[in-house]
N, CA, C and O atoms as a Tinker XYZ file with bonds, in Angstrom:
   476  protein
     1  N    -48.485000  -72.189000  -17.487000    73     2
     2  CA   -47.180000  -71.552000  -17.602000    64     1     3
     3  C    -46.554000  -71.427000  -16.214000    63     2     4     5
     4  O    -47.097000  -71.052000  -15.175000    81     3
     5  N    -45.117000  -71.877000  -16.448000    73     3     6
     6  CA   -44.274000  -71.502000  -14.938000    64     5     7
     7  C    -44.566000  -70.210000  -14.667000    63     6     8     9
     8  O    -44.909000  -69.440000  -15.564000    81     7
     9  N    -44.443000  -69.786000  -13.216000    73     7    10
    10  CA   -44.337000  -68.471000  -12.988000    64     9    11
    11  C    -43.070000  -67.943000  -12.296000    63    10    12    13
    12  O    -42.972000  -66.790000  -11.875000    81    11
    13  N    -41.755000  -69.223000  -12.179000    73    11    14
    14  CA   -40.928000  -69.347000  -11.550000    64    13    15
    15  C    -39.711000  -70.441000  -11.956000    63    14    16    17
    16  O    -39.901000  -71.645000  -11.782000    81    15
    17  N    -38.606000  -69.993000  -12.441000    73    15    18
    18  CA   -37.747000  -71.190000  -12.761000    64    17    19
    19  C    -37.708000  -72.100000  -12.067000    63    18    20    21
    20  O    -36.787000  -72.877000  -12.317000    81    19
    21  N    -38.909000  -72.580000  -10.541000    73    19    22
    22  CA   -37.848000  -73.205000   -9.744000    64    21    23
    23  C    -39.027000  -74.015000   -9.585000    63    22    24    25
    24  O    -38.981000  -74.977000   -8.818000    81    23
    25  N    -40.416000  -73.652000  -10.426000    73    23    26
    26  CA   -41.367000  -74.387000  -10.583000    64    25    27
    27  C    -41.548000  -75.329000  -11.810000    63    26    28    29
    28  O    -41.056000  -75.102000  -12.915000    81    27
    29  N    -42.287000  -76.382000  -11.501000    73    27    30
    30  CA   -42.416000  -77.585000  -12.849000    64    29    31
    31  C    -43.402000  -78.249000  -12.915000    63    30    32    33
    32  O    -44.148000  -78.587000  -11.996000    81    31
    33  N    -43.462000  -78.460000  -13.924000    73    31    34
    34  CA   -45.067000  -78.653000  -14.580000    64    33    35
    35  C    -45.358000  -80.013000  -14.519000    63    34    36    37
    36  O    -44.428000  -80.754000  -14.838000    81    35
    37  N    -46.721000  -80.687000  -14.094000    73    35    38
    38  CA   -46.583000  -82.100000  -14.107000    64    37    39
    39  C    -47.827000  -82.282000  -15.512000    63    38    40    41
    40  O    -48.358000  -83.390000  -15.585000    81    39
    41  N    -48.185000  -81.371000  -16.407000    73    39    42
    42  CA   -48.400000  -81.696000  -17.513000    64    41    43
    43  C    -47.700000  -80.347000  -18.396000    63    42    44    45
    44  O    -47.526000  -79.167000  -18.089000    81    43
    45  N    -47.388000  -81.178000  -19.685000    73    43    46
    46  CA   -46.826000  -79.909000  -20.710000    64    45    47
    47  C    -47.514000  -80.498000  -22.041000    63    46    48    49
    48  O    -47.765000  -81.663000  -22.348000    81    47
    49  N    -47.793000  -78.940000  -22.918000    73    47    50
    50  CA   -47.627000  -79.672000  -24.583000    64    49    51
    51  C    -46.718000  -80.347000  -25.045000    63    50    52    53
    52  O    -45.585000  -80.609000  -24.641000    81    51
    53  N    -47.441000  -80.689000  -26.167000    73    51    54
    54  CA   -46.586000  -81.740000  -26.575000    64    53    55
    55  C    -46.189000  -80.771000  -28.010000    63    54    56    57
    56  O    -47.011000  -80.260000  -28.770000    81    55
    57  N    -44.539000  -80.693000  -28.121000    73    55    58
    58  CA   -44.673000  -80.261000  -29.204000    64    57    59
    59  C    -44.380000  -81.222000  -30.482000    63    58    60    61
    60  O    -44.004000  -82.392000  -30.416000    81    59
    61  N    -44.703000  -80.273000  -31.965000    73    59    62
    62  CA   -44.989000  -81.441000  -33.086000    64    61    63
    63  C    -43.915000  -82.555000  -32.800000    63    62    64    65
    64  O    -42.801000  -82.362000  -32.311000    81    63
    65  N    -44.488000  -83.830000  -33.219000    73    63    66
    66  CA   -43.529000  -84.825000  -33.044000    64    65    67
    67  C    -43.497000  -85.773000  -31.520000    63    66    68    69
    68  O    -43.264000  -86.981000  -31.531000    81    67
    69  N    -43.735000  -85.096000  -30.420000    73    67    70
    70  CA   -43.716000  -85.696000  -29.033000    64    69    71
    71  C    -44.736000  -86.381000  -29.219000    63    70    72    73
    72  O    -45.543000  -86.211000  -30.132000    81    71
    73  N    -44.786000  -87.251000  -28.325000    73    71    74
    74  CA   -45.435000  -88.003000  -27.421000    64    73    75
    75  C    -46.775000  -87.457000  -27.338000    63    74    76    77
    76  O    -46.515000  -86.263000  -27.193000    81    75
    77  N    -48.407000  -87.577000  -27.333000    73    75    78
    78  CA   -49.611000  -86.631000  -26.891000    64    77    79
    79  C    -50.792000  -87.307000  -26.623000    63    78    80    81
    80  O    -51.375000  -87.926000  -27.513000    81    79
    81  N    -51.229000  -87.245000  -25.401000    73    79    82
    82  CA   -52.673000  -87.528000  -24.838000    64    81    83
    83  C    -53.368000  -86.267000  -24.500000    63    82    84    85
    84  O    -52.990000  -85.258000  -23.903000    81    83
    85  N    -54.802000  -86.697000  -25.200000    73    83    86
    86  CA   -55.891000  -85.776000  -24.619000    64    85    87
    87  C    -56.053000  -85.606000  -23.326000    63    86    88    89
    88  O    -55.981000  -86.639000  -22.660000    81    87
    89  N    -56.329000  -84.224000  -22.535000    73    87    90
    90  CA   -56.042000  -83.932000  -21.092000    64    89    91
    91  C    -57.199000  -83.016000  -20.564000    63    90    92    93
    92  O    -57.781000  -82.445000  -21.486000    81    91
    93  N    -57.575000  -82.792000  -19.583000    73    91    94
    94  CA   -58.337000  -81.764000  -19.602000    64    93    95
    95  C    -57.685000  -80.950000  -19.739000    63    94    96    97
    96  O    -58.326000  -80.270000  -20.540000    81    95
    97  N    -56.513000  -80.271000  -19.488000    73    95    98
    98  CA   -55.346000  -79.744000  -19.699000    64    97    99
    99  C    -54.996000  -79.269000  -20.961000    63    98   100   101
   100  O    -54.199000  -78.341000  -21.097000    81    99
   101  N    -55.561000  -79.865000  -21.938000    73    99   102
   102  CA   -55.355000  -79.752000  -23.537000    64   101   103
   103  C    -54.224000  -81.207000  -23.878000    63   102   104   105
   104  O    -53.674000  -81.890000  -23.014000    81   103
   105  N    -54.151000  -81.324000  -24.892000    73   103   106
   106  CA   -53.466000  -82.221000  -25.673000    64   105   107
   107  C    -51.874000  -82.368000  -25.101000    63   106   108   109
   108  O    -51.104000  -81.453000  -25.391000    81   107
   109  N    -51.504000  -83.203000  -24.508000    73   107   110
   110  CA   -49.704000  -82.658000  -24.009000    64   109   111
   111  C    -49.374000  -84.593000  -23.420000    63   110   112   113
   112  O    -49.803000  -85.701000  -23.741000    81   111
   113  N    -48.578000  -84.143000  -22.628000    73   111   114
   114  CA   -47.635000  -85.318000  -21.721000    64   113   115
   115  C    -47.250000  -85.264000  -20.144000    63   114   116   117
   116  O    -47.296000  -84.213000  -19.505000    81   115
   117  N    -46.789000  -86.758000  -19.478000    73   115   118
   118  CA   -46.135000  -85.554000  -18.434000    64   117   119
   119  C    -45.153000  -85.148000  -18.576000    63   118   120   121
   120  O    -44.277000  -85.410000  -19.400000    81   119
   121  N    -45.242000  -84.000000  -17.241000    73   119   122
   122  CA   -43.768000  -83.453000  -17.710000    64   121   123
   123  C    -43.067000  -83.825000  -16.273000    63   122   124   125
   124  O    -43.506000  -84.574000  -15.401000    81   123
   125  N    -42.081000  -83.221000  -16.287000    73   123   126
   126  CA   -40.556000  -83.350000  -15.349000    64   125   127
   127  C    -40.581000  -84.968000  -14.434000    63   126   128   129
   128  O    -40.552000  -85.411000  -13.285000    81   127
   129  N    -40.655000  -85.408000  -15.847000    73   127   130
   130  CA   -40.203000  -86.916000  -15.101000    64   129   131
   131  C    -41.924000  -87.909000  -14.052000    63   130   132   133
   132  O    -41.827000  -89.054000  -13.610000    81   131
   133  N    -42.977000  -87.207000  -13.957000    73   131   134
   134  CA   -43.241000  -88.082000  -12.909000    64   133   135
   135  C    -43.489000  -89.120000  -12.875000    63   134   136   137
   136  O    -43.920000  -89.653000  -11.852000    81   135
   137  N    -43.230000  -89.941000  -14.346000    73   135   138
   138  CA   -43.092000  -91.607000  -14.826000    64   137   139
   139  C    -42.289000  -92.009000  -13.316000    63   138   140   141
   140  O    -42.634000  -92.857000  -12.493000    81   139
   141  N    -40.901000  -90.921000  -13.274000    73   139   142
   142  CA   -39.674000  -91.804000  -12.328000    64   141   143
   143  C    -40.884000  -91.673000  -10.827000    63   142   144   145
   144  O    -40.755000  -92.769000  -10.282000    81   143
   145  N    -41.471000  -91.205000  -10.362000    73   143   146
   146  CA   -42.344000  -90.756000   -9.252000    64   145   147
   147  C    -43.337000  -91.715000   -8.899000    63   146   148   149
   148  O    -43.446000  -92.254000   -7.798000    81   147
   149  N    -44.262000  -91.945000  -10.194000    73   147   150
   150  CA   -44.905000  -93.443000  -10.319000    64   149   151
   151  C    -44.037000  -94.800000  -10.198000    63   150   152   153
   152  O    -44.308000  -95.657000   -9.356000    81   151
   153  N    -43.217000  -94.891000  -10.901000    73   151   154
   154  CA   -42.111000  -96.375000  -10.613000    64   153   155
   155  C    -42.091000  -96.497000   -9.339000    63   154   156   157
   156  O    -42.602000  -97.402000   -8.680000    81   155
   157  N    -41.287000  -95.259000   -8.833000    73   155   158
   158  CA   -40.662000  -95.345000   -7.264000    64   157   159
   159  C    -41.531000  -95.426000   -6.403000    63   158   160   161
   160  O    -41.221000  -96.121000   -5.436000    81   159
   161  N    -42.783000  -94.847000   -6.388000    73   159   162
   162  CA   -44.002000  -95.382000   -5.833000    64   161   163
   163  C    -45.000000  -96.703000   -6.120000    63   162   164   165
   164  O    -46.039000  -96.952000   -5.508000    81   163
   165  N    -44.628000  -97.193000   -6.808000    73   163   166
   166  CA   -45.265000  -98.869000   -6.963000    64   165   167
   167  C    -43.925000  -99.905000   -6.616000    63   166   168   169
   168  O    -44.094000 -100.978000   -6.038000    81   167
   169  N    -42.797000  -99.496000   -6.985000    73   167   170
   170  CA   -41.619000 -100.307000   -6.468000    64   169   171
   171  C    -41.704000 -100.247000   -4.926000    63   170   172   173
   172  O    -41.937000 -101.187000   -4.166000    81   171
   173  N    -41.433000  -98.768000   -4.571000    73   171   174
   174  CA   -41.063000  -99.343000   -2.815000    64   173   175
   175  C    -42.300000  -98.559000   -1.975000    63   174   176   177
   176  O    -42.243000  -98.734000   -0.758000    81   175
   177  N    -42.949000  -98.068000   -2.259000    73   175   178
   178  CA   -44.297000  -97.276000   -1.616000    64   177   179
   179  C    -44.333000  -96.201000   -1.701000    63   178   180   181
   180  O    -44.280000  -95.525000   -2.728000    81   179
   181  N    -44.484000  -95.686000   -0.036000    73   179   182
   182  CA   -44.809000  -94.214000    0.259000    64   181   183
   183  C    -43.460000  -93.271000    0.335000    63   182   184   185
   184  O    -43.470000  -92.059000    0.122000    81   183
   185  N    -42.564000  -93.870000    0.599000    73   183   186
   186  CA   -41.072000  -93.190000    1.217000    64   185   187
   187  C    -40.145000  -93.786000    0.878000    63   186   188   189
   188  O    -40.220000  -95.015000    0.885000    81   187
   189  N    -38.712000  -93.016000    0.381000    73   187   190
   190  CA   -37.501000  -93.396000    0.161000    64   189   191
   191  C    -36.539000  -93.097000    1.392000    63   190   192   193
   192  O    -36.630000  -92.222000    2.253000    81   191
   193  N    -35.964000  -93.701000    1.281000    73   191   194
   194  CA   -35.259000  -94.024000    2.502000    64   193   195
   195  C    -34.111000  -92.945000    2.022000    63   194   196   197
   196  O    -33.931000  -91.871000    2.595000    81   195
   197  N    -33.263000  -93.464000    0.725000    73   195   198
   198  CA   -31.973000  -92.399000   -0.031000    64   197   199
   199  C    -32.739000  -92.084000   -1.220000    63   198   200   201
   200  O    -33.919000  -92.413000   -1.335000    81   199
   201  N    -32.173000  -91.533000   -1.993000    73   199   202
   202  CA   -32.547000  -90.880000   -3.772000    64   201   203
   203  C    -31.009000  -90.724000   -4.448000    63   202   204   205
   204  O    -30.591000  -89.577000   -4.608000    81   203
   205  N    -30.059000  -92.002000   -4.896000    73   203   206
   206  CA   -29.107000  -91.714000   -6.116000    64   205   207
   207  C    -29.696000  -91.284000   -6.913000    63   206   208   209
   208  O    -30.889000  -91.212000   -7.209000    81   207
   209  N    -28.126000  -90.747000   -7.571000    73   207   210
   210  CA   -28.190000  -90.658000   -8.979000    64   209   211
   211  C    -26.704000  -89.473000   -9.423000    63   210   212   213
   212  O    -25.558000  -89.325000   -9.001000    81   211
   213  N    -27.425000  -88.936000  -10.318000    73   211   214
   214  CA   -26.352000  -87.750000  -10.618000    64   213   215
   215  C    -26.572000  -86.355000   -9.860000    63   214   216   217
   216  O    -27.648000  -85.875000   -9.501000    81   215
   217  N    -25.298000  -85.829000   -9.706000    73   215   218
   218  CA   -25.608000  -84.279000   -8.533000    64   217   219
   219  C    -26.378000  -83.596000   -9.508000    63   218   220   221
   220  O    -27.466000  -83.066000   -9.282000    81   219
   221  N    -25.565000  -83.630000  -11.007000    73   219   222
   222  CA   -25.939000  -82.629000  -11.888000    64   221   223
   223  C    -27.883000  -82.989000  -11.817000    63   222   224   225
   224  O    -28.527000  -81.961000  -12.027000    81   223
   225  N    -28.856000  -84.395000  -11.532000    73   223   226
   226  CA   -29.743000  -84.241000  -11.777000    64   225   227
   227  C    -30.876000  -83.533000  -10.524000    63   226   228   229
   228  O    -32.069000  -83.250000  -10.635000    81   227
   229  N    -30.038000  -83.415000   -9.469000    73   227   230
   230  CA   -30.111000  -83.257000   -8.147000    64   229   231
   231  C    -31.482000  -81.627000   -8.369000    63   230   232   233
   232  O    -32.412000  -81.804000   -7.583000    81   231
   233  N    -31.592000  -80.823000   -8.880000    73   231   234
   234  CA   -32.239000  -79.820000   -9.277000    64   233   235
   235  C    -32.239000  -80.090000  -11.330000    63   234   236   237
   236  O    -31.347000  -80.614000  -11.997000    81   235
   237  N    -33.195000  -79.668000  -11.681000    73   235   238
   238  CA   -34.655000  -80.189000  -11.020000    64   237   239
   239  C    -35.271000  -81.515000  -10.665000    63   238   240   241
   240  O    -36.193000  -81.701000   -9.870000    81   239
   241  N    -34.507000  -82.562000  -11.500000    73   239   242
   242  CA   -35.102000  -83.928000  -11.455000    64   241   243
   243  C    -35.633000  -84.478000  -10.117000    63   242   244   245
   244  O    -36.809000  -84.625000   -9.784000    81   243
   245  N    -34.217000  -84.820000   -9.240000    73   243   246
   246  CA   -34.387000  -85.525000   -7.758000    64   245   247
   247  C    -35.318000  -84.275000   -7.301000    63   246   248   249
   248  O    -36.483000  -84.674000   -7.297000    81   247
   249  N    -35.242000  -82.923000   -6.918000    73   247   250
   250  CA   -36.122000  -82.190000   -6.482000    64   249   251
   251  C    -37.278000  -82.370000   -6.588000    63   250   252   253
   252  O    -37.954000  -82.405000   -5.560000    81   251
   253  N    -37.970000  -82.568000   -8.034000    73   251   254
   254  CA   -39.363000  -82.343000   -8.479000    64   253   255
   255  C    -40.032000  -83.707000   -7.862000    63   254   256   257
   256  O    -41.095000  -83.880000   -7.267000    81   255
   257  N    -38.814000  -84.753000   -8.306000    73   255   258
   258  CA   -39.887000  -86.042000   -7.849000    64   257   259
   259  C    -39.987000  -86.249000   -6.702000    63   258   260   261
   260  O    -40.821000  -87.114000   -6.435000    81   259
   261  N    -39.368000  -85.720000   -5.698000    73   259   262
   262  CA   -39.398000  -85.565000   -4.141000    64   261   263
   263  C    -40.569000  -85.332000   -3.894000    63   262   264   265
   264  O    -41.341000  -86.112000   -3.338000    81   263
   265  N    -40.965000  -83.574000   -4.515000    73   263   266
   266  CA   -41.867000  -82.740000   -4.156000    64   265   267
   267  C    -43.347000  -83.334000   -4.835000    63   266   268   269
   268  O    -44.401000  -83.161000   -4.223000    81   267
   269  N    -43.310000  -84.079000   -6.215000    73   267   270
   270  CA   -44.409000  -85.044000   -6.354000    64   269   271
   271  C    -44.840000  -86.099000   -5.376000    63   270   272   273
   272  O    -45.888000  -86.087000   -4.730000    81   271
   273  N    -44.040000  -86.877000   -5.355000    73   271   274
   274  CA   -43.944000  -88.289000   -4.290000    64   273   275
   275  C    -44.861000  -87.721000   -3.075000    63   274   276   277
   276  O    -45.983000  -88.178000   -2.858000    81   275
   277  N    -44.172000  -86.490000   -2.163000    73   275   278
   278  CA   -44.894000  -86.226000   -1.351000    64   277   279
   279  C    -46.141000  -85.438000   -1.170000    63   278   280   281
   280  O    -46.833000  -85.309000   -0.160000    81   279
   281  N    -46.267000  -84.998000   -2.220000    73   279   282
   282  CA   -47.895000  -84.322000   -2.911000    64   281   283
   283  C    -48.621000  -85.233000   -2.716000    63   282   284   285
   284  O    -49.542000  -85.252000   -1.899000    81   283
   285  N    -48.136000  -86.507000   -3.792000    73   283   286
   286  CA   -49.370000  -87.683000   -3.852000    64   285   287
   287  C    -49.857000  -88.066000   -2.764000    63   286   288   289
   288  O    -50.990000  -87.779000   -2.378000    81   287
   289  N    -48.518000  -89.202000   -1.772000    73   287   290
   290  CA   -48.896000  -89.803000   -1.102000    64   289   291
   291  C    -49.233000  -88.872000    0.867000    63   290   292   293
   292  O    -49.341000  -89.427000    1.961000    81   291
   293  N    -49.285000  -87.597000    0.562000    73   291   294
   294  CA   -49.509000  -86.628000    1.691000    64   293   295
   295  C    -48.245000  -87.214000    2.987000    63   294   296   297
   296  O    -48.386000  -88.004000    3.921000    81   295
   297  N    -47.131000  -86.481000    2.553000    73   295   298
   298  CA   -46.167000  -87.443000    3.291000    64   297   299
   299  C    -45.626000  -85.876000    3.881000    63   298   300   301
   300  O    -45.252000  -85.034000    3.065000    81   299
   301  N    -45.626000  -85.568000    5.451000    73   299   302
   302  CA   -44.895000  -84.732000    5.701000    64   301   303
   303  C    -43.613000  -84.207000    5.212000    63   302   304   305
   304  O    -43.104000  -84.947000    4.370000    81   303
   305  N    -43.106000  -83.409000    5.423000    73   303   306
   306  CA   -41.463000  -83.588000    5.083000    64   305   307
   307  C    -40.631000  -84.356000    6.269000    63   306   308   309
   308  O    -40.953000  -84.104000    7.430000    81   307
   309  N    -39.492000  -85.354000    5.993000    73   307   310
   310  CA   -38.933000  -85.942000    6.678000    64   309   311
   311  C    -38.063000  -84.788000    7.914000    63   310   312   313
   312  O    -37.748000  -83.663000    7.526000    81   311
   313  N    -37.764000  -85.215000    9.311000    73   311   314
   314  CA   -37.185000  -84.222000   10.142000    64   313   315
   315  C    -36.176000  -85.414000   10.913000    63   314   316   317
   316  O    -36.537000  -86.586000   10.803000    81   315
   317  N    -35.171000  -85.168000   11.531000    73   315   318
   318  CA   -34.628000  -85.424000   12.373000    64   317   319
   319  C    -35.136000  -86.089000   13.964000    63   318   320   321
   320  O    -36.146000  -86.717000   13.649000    81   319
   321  N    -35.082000  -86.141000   14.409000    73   319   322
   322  CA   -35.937000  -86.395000   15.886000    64   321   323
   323  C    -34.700000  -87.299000   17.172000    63   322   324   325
   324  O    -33.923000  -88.254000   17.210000    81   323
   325  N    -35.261000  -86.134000   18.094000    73   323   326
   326  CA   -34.694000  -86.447000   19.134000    64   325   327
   327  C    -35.416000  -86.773000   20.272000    63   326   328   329
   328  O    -36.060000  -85.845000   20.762000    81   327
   329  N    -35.490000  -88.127000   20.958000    73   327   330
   330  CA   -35.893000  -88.398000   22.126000    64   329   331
   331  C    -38.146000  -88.438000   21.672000    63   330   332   333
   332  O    -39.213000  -88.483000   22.285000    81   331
   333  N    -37.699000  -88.388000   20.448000    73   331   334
   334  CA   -38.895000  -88.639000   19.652000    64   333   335
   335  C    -40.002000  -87.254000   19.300000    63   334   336   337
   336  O    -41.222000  -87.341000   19.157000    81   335
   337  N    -39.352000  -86.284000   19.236000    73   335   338
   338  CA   -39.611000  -84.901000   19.029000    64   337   339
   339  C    -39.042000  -84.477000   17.957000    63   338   340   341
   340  O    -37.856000  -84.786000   17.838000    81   339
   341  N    -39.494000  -83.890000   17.172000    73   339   342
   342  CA   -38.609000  -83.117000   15.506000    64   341   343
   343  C    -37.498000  -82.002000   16.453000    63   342   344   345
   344  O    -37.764000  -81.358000   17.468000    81   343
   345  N    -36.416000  -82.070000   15.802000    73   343   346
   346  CA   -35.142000  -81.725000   16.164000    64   345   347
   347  C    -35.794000  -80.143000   16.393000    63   346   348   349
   348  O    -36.920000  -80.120000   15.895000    81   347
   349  N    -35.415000  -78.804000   17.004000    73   347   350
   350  CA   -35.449000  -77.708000   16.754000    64   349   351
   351  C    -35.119000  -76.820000   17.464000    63   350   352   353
   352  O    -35.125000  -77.282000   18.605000    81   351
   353  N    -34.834000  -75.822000   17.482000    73   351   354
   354  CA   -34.319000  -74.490000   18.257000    64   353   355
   355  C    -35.119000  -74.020000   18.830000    63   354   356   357
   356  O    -34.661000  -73.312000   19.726000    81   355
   357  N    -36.513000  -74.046000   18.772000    73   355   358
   358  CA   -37.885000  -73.754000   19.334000    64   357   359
   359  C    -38.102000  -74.734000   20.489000    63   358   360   361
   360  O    -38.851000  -74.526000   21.443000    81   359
   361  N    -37.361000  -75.819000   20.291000    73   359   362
   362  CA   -37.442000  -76.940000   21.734000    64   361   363
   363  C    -36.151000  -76.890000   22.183000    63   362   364   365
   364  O    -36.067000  -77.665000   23.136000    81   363
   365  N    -34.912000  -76.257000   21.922000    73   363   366
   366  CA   -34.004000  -76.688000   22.602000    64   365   367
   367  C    -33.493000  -78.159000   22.718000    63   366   368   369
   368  O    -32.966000  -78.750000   23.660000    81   367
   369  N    -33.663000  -78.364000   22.063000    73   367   370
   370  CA   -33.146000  -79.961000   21.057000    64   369   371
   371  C    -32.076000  -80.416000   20.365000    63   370   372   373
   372  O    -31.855000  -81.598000   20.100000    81   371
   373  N    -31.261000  -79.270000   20.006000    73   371   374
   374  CA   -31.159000  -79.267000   18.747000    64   373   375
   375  C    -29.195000  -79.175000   19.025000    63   374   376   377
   376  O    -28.794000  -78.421000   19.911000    81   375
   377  N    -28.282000  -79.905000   18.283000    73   375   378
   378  CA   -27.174000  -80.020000   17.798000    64   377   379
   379  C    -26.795000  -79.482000   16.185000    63   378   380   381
   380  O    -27.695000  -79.464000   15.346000    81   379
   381  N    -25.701000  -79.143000   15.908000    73   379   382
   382  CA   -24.589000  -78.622000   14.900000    64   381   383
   383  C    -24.481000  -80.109000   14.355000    63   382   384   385
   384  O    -24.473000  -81.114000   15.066000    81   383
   385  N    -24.396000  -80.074000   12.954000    73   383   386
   386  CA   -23.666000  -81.367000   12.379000    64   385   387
   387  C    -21.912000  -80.943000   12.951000    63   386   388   389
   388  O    -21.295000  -81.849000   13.512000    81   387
   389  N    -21.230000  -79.600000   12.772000    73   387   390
   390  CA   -19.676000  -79.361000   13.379000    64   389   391
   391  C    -20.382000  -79.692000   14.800000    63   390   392   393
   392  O    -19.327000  -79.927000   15.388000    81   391
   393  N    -21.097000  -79.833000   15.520000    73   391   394
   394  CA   -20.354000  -79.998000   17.154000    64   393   395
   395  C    -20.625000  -81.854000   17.267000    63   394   396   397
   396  O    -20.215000  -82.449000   18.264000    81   395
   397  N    -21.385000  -82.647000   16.070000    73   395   398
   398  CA   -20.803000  -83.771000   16.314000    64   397   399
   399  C    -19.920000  -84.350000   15.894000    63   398   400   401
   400  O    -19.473000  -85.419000   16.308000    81   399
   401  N    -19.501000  -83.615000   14.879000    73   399   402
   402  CA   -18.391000  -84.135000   14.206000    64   401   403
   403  C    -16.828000  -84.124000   14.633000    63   402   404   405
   404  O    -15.885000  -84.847000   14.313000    81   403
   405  N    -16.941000  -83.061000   15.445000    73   403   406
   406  CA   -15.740000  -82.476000   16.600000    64   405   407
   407  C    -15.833000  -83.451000   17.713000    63   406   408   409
   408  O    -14.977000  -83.306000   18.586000    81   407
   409  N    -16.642000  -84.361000   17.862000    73   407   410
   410  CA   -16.422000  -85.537000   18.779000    64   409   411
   411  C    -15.713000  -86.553000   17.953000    63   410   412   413
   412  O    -15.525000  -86.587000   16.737000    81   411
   413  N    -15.350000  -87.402000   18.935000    73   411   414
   414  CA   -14.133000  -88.399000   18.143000    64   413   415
   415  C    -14.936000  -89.508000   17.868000    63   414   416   417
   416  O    -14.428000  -90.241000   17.019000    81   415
   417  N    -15.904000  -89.842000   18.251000    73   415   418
   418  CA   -16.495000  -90.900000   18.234000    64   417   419
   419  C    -17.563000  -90.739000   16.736000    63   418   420   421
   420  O    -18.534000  -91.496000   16.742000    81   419
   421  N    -17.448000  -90.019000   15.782000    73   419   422
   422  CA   -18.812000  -89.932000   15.208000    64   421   423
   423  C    -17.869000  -89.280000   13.500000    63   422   424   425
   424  O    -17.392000  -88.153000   13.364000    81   423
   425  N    -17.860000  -90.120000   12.710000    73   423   426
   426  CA   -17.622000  -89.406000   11.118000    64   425   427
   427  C    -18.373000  -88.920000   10.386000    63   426   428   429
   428  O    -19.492000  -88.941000   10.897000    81   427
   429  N    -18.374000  -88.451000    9.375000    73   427   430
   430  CA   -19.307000  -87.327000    8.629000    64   429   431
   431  C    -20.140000  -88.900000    7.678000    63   430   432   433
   432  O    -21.207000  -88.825000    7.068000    81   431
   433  N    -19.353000  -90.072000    7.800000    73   431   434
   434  CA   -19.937000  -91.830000    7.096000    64   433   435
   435  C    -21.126000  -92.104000    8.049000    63   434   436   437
   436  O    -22.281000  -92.301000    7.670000    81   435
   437  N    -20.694000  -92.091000    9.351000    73   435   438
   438  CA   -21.528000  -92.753000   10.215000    64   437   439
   439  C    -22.396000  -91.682000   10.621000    63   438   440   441
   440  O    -23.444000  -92.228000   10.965000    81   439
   441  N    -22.504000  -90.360000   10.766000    73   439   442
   442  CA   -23.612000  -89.599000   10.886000    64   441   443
   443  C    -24.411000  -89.699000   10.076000    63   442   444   445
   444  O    -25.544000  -90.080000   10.372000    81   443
   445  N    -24.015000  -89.346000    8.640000    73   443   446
   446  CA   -25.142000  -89.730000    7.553000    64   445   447
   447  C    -25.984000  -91.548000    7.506000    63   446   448   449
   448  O    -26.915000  -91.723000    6.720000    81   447
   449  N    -25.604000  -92.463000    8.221000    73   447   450
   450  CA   -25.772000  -93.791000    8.110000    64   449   451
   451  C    -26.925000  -93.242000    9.306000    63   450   452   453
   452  O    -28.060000  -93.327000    8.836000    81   451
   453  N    -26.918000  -92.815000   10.433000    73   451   454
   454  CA   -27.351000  -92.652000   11.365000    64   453   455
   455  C    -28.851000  -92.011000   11.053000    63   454   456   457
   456  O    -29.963000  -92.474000   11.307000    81   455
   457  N    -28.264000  -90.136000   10.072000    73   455   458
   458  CA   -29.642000  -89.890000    9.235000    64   457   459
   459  C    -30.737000  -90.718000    8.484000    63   458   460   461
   460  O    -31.949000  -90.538000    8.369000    81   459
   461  N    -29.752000  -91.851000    7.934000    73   459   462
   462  CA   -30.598000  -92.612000    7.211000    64   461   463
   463  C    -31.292000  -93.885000    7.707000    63   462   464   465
   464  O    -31.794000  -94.635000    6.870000    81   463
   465  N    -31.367000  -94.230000    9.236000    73   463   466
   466  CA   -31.832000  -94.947000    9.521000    64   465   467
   467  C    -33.159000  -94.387000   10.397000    63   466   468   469
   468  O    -33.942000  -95.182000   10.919000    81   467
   469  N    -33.308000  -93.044000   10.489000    73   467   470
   470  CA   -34.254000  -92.306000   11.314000    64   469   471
   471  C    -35.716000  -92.986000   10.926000    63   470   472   473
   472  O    -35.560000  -93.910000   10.127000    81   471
   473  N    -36.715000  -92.820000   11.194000    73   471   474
   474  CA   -38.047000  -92.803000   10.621000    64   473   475
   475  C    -38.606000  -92.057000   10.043000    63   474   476
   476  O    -39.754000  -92.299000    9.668000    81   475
């Protein structure tokens, strides 16, 4: 049982009619998607680079399979990095998305292009 709306189950019963494999778990399925978690991990590996789709699926769906993906494959959480250090206020590192964007040289297109080419 959840103990938290904001938690999700990667096995559930199955109720009459669903889908049901024997589990140690008891009799059920998976739950919150981690079919999409397995695909995306035999399609492109360990890490996604982006995650489309719909905003509306953005909580819980894109969330949960994030937080699977990186369960499985023991994948830190992704960070920023500067000068090859994780971005932070604890190093004095660290920039405003507003103080680059207030430069002329840099759009809210090409910053995010920039995020997405990080490691």
């Amino acid at each position: 049982m959840k103990r938290s709306p904001n938690h999700f189950a990667l096995w559930k019963a199955s109720k009459p009619g669903e889908p049901a494999w024997d589990s140690p778990w008891g009799r059920g399925r998976p739950g919150w998607h981690i079919e999409c978690s397995a695909m995306a991990s035999e399609a492109i590996g360990k890490t996604m680079d982006i995650h489309s789709g719909g905003v509306d699926l953005r909580f819980p769906h894109h969330d949960n399979e994030l937080a699977q993906s990186e369960a499985y494959w023991s994948t830190p959480d992704c960070h920023v990095q500067i000068r090859g250090l994780k971005m932070s206020k604890s190093l004095k590192n660290y920039t405003t998305i507003r103080s680059v964007l207030s430069e002329k040289d840099w759009t809210a297109r090409s910053l995010r292009i920039c995020f997405l080419l990080m490691p």
